[in-house]
Chimera marker file (.cmm) of the C-alpha trace (Angstrom):
<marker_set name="trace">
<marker id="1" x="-41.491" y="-37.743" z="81.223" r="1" g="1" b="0" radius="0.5"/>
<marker id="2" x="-37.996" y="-37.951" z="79.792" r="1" g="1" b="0" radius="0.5"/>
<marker id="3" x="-36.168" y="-37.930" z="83.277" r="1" g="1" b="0" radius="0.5"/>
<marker id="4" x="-39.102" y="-41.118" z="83.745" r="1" g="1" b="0" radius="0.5"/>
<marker id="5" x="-37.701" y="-42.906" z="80.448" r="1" g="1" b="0" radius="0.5"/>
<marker id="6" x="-33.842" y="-42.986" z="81.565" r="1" g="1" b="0" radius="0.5"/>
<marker id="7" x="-35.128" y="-44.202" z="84.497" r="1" g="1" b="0" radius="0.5"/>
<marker id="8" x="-37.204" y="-47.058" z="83.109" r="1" g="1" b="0" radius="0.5"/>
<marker id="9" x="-34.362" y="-47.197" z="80.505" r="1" g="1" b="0" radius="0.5"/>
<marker id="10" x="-31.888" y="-47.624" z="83.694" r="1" g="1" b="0" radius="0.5"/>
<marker id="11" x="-33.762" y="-50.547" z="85.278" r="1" g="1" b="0" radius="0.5"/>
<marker id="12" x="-34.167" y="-52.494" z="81.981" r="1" g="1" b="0" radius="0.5"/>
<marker id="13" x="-30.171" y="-52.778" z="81.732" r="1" g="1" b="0" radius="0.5"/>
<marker id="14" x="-30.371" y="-53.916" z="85.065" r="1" g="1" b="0" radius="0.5"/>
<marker id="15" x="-27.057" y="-55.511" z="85.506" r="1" g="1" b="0" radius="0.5"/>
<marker id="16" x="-25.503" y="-54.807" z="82.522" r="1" g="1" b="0" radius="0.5"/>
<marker id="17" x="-22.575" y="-53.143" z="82.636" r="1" g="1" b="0" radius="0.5"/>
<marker id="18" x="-22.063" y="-49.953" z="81.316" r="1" g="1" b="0" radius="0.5"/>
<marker id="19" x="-23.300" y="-46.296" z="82.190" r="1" g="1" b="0" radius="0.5"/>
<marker id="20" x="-25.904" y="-44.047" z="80.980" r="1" g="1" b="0" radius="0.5"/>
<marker id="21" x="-24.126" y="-42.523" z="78.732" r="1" g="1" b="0" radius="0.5"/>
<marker id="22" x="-22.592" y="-45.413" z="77.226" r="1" g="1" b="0" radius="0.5"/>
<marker id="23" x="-25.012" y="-45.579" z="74.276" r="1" g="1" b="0" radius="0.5"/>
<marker id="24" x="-23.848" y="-42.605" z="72.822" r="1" g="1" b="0" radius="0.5"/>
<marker id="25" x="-21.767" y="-43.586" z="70.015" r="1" g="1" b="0" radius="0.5"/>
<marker id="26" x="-18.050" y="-42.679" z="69.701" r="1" g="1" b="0" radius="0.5"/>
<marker id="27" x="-18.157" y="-43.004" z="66.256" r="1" g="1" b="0" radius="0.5"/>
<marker id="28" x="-20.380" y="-39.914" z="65.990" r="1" g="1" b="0" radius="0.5"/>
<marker id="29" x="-18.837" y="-36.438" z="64.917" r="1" g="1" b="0" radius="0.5"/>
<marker id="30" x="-17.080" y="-34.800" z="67.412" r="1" g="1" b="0" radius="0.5"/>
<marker id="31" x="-19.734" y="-31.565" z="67.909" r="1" g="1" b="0" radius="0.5"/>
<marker id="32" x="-22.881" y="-34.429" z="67.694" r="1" g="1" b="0" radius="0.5"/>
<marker id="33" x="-21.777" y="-36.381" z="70.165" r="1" g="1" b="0" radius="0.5"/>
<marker id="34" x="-21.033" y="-33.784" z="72.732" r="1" g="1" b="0" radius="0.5"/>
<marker id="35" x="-24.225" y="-32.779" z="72.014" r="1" g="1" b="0" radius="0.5"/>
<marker id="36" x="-25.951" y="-35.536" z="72.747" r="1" g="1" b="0" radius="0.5"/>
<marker id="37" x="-23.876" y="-36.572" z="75.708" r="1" g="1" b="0" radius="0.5"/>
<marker id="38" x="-24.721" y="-33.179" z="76.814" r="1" g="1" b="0" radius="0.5"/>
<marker id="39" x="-28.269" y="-33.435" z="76.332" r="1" g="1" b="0" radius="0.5"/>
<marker id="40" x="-28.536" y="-37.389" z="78.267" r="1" g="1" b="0" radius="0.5"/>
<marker id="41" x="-26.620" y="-36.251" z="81.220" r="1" g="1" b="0" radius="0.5"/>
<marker id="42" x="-29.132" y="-33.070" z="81.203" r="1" g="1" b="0" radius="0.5"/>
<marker id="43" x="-31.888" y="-36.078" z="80.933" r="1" g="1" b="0" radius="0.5"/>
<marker id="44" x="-30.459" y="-37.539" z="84.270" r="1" g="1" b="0" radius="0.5"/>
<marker id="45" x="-30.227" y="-34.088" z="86.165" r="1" g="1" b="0" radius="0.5"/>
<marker id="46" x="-26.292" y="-33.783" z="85.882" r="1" g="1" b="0" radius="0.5"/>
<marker id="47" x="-26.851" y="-30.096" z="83.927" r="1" g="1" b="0" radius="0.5"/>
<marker id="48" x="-26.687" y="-26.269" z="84.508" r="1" g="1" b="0" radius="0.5"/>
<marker id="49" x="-29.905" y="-24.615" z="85.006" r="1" g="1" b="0" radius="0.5"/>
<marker id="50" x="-29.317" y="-22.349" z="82.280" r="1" g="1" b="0" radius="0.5"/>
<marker id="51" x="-27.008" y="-20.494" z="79.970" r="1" g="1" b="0" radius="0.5"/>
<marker id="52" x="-25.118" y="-18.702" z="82.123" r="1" g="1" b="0" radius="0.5"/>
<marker id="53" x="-23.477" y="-21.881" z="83.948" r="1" g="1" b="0" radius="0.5"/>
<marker id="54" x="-21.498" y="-23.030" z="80.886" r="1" g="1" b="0" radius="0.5"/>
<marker id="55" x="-21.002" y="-19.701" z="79.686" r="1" g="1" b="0" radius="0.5"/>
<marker id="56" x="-18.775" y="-18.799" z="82.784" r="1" g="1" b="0" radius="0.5"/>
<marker id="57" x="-17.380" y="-22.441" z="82.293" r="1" g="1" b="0" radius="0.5"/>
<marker id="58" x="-16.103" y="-21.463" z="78.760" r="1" g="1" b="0" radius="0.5"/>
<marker id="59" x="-14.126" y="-18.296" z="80.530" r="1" g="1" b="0" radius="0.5"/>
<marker id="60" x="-13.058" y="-20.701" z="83.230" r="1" g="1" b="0" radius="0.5"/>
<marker id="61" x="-11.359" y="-23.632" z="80.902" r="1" g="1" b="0" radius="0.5"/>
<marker id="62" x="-10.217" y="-20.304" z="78.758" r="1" g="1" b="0" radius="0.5"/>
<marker id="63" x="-7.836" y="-19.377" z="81.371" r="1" g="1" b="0" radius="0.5"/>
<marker id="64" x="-6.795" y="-23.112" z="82.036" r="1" g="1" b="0" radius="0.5"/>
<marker id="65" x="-5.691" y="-23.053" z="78.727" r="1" g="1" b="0" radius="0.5"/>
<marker id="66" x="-3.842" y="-20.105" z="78.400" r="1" g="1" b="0" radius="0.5"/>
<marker id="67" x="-1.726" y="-21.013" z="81.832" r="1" g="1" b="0" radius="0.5"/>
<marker id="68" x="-1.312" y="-24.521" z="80.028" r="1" g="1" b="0" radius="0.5"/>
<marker id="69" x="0.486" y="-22.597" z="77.149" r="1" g="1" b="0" radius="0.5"/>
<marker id="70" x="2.328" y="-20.689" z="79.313" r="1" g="1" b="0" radius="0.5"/>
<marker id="71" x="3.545" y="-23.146" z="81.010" r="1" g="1" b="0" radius="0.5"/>
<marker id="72" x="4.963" y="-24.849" z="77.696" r="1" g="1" b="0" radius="0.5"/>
<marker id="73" x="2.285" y="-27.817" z="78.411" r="1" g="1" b="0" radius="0.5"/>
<marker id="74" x="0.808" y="-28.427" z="74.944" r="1" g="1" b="0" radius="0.5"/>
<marker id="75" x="-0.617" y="-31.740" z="75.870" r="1" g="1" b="0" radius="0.5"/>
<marker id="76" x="-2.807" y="-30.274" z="78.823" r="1" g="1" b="0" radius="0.5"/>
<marker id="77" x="-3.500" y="-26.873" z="76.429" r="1" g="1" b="0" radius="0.5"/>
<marker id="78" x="-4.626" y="-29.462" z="73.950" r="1" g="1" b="0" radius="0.5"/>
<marker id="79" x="-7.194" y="-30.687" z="76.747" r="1" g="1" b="0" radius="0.5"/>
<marker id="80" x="-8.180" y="-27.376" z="78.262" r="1" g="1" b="0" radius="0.5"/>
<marker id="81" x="-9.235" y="-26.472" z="74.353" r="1" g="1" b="0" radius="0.5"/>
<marker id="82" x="-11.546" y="-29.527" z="74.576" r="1" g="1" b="0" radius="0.5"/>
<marker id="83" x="-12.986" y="-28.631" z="77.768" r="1" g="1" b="0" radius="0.5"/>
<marker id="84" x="-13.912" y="-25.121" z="75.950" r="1" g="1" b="0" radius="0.5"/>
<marker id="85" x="-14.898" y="-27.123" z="73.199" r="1" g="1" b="0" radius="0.5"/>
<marker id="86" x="-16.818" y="-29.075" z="75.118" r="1" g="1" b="0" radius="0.5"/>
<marker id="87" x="-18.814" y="-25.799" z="76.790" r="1" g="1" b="0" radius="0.5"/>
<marker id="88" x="-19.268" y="-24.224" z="73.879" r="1" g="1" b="0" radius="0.5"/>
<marker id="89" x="-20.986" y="-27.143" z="72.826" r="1" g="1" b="0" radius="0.5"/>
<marker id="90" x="-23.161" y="-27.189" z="76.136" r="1" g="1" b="0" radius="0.5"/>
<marker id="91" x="-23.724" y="-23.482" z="75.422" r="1" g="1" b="0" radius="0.5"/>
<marker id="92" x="-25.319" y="-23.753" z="72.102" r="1" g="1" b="0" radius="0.5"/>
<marker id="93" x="-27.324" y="-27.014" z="73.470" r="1" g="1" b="0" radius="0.5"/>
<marker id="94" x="-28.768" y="-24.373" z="76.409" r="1" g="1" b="0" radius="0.5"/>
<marker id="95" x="-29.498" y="-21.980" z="73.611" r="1" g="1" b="0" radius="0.5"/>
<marker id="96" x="-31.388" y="-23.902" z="71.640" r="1" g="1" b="0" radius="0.5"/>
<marker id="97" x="-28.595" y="-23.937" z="68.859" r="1" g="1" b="0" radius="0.5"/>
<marker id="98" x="-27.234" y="-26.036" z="67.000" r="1" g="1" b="0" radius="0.5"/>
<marker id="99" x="-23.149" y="-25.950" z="67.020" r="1" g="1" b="0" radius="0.5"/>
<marker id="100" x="-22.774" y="-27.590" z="63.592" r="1" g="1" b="0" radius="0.5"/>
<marker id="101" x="-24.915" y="-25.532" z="61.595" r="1" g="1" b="0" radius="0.5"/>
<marker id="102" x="-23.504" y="-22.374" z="63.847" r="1" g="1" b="0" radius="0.5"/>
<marker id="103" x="-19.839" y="-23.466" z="62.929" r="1" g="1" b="0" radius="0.5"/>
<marker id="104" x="-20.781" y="-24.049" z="59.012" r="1" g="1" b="0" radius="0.5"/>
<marker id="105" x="-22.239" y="-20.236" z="59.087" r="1" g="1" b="0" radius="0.5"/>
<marker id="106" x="-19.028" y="-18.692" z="60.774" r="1" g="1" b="0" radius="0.5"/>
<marker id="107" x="-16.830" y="-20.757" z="58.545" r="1" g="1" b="0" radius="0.5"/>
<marker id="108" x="-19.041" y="-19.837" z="55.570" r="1" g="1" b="0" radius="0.5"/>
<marker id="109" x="-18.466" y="-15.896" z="56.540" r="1" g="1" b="0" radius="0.5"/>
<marker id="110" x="-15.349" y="-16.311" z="57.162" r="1" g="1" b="0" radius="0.5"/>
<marker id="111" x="-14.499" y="-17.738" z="53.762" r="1" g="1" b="0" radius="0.5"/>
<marker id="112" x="-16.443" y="-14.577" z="52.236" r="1" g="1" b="0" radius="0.5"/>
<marker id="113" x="-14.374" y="-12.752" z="54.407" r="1" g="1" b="0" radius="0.5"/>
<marker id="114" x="-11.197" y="-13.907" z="53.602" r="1" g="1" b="0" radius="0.5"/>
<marker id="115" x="-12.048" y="-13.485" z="49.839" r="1" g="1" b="0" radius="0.5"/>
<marker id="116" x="-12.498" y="-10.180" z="50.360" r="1" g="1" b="0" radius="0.5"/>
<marker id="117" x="-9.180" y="-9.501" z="52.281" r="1" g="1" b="0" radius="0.5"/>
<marker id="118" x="-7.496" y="-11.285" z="49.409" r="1" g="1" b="0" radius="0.5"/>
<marker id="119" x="-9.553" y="-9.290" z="46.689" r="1" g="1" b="0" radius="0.5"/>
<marker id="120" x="-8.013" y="-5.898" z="48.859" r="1" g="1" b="0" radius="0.5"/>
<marker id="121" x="-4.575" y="-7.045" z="48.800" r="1" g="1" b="0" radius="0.5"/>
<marker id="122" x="-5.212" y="-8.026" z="45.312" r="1" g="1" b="0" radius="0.5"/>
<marker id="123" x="-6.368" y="-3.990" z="44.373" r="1" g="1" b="0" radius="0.5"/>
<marker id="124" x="-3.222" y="-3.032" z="46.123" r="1" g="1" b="0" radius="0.5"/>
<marker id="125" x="-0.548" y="-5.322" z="44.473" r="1" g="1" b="0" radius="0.5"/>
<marker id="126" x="0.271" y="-7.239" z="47.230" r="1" g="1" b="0" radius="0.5"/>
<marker id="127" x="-0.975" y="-10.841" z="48.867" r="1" g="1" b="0" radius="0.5"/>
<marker id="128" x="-2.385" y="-11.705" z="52.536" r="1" g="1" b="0" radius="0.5"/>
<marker id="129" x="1.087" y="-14.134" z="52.736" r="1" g="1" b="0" radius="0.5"/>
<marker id="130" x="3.748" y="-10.868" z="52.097" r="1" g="1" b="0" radius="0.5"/>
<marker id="131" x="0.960" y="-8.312" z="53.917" r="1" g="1" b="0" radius="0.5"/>
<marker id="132" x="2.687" y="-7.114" z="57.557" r="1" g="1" b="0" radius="0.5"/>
<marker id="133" x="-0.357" y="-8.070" z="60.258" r="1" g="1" b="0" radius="0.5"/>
<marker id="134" x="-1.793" y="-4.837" z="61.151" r="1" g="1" b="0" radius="0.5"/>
<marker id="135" x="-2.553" y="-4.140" z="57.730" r="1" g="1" b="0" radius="0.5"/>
<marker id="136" x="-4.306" y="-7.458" z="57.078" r="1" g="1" b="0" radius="0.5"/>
<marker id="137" x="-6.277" y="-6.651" z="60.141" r="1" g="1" b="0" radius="0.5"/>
<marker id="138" x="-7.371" y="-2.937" z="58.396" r="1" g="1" b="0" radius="0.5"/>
<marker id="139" x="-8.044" y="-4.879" z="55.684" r="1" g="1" b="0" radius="0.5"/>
<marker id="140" x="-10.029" y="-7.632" z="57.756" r="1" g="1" b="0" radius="0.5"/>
<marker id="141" x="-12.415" y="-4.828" z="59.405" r="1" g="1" b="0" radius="0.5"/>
<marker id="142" x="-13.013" y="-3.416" z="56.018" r="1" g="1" b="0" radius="0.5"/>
<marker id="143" x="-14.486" y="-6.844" z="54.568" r="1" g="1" b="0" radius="0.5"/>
<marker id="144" x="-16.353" y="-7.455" z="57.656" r="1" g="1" b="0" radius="0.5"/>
<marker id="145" x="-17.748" y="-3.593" z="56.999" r="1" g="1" b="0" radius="0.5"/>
<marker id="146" x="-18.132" y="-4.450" z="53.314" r="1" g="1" b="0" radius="0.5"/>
<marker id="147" x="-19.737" y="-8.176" z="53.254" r="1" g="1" b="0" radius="0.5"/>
<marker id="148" x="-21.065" y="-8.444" z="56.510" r="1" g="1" b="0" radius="0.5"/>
<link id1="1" id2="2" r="1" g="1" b="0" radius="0.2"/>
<link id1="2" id2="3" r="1" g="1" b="0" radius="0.2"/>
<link id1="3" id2="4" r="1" g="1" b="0" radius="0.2"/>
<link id1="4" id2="5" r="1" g="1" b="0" radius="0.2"/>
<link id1="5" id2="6" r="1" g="1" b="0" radius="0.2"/>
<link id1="6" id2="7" r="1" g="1" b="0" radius="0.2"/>
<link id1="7" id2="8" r="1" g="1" b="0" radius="0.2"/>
<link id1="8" id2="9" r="1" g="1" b="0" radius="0.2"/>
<link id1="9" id2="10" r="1" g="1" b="0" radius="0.2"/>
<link id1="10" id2="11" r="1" g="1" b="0" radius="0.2"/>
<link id1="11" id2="12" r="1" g="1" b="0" radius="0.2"/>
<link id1="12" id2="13" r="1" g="1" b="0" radius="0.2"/>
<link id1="13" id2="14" r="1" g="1" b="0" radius="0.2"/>
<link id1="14" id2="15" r="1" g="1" b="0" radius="0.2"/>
<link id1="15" id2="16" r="1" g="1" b="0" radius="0.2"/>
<link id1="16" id2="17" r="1" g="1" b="0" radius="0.2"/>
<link id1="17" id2="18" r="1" g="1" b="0" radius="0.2"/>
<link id1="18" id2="19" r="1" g="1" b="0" radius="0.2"/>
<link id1="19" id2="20" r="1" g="1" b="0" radius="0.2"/>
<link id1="20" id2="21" r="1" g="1" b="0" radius="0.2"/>
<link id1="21" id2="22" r="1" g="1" b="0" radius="0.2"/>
<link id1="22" id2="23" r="1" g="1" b="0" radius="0.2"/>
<link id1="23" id2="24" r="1" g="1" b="0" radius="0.2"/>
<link id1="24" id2="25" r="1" g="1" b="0" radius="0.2"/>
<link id1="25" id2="26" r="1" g="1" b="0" radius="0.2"/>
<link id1="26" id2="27" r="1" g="1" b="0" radius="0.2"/>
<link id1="27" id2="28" r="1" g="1" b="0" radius="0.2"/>
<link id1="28" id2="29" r="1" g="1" b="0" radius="0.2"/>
<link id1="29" id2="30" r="1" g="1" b="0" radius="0.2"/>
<link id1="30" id2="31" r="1" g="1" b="0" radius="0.2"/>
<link id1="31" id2="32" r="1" g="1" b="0" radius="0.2"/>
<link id1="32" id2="33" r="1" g="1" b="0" radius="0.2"/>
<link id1="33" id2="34" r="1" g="1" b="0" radius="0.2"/>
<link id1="34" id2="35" r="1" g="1" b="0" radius="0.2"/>
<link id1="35" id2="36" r="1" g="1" b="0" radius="0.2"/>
<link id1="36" id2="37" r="1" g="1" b="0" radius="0.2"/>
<link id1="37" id2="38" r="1" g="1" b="0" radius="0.2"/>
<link id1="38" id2="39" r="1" g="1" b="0" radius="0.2"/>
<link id1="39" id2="40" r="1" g="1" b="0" radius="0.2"/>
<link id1="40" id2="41" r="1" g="1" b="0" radius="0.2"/>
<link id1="41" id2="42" r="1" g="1" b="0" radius="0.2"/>
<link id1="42" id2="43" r="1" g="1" b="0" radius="0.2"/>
<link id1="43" id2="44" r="1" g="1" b="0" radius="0.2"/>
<link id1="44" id2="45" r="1" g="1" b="0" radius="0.2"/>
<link id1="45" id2="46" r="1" g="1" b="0" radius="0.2"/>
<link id1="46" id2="47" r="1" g="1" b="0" radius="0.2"/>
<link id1="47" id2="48" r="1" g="1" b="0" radius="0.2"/>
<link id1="48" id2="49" r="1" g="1" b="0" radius="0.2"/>
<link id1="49" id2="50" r="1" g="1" b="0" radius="0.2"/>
<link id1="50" id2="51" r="1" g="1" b="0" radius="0.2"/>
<link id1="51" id2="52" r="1" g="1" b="0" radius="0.2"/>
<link id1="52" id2="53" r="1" g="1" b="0" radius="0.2"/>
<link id1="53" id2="54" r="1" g="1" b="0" radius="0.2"/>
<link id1="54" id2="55" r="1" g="1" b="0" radius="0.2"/>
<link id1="55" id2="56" r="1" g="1" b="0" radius="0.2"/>
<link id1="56" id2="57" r="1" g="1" b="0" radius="0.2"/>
<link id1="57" id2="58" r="1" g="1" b="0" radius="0.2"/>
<link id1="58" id2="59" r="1" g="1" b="0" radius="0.2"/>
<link id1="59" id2="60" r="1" g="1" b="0" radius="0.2"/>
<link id1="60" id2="61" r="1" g="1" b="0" radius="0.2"/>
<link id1="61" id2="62" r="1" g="1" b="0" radius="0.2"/>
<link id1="62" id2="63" r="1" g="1" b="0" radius="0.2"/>
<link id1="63" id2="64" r="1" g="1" b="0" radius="0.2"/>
<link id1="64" id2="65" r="1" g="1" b="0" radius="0.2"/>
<link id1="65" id2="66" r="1" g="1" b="0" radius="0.2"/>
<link id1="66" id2="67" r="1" g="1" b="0" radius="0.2"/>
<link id1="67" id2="68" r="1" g="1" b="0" radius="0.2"/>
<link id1="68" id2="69" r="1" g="1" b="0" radius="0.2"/>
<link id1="69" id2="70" r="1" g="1" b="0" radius="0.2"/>
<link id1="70" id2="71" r="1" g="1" b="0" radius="0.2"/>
<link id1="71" id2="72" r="1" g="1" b="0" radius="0.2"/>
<link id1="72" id2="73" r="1" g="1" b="0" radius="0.2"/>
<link id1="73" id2="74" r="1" g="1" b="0" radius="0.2"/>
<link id1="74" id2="75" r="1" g="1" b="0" radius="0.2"/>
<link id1="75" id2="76" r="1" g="1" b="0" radius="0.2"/>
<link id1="76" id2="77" r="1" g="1" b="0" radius="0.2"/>
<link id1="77" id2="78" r="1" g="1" b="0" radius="0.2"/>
<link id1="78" id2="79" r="1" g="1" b="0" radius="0.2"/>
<link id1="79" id2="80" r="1" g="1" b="0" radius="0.2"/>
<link id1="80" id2="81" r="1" g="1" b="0" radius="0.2"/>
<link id1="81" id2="82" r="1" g="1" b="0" radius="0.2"/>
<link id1="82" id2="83" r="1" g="1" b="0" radius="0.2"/>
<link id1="83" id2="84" r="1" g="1" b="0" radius="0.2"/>
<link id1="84" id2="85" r="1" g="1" b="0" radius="0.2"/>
<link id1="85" id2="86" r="1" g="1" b="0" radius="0.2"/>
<link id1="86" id2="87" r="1" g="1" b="0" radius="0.2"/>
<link id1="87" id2="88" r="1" g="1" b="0" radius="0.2"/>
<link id1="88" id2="89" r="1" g="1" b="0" radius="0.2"/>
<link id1="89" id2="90" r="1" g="1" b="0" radius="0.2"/>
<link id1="90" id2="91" r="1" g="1" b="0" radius="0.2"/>
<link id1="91" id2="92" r="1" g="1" b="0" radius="0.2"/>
<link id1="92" id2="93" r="1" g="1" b="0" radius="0.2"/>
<link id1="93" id2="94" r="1" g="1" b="0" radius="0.2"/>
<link id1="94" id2="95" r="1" g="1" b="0" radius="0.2"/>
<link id1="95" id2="96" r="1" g="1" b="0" radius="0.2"/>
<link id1="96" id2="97" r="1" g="1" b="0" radius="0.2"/>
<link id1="97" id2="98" r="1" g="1" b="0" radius="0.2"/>
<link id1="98" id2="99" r="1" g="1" b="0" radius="0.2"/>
<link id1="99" id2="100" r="1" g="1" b="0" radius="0.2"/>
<link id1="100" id2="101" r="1" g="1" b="0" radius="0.2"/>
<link id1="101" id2="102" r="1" g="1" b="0" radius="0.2"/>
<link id1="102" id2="103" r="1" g="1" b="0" radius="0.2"/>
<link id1="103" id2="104" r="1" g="1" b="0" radius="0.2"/>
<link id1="104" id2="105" r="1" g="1" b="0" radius="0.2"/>
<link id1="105" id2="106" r="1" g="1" b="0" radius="0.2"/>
<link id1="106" id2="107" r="1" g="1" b="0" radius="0.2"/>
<link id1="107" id2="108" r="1" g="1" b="0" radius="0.2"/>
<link id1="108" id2="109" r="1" g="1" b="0" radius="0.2"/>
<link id1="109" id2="110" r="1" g="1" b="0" radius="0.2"/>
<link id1="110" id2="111" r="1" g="1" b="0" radius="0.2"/>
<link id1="111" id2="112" r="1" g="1" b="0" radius="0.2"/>
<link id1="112" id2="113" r="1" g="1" b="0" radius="0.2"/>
<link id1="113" id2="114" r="1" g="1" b="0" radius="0.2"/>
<link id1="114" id2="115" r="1" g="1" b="0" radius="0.2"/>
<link id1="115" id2="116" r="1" g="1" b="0" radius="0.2"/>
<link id1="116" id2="117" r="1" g="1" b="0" radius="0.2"/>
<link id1="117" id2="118" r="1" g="1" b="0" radius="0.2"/>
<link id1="118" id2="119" r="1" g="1" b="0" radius="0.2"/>
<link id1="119" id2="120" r="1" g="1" b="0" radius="0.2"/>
<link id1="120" id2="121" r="1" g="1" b="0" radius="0.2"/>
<link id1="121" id2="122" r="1" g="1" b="0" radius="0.2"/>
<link id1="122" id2="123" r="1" g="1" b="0" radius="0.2"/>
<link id1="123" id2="124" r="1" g="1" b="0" radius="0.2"/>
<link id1="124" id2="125" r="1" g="1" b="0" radius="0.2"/>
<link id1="125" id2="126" r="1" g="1" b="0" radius="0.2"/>
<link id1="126" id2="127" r="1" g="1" b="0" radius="0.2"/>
<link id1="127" id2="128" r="1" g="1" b="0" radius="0.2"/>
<link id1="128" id2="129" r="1" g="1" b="0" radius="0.2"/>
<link id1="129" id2="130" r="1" g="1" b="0" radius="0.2"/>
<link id1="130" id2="131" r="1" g="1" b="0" radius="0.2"/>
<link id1="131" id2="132" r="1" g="1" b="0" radius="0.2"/>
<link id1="132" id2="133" r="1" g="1" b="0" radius="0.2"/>
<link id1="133" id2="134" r="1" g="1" b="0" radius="0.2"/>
<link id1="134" id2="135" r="1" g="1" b="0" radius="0.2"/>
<link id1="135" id2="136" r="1" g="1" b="0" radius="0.2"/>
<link id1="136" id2="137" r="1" g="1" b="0" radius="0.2"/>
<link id1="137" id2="138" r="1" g="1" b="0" radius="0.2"/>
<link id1="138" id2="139" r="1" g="1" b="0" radius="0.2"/>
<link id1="139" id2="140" r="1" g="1" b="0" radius="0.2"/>
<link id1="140" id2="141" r="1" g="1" b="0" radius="0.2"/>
<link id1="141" id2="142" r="1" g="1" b="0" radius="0.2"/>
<link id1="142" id2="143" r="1" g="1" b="0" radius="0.2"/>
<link id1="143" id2="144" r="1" g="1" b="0" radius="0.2"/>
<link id1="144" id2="145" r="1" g="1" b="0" radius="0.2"/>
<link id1="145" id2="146" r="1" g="1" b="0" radius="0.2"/>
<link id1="146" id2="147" r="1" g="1" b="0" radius="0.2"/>
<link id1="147" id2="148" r="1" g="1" b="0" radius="0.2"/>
</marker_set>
């Protein structure tokens, strides 16, 4: 039915220019609008069959990335990140989740998180910003032990 509705959707435009997935606005948040951009090109049969397709796609642009950096190419690094942005997104949409509310959980624990780091380097009369690395990271696996 919904493959039916782009097309009948398609042959109203008729002539008009534009393509199908010009109605998505670019005004929309970032996350939202790959979503849905995601989900209308998955409406016209332009998707992966299921999760594992973008998940390999996320290691794929991964790599991209990381010979963009090494290369000294932050502009193309900048776009790799995207493209795993951008299948992460398409992920979560063959999940069934939803990447906002997923990203305002993580952030949420890793606030809680980060309080607790602070509260640790607090106990031992220091701060995270004058704490050497591999002790912030004892100190990181402790508050993920202590508040989840």
């Amino acid at each position: 039915v919904i493959t039916r509705w782009e097309a009948i959707k398609r042959a109203e435009k008729g002539d008009k220019p534009g393509g199908a997935l010009d109605g998505v606005p670019r005004s929309m948040p970032a996350l939202l609008r790959a979503m849905r951009v995601g989900e209308k090109a998955g409406r016209m049969g332009f998707d992966w069959p299921d999760a594992t397709g973008p998940r390999a796609r996320i290691v794929e642009e991964l790599a991209e990335m990381d010979a963009a950096v090494a290369a000294g190419d932050l502009d193309a690094a900048a776009d790799e990140l995207g493209d795993v942005l951008f299948s992460a997104v398409n992920l979560a949409r063959k999940l069934g989740a939803a990447p906002e509310a997923a990203l305002h959980r993580t952030t949420a624990r890793f606030v809680t998180r980060f309080a607790r780091v602070e509260a640790l380097a607090a106990a031992a009369g220091r701060t995270v910003d004058t704490t050497e690395p591999t002790q912030l990271e004892a100190w990181w696996q402790q508050a993920k032990a202590d508040v989840g």
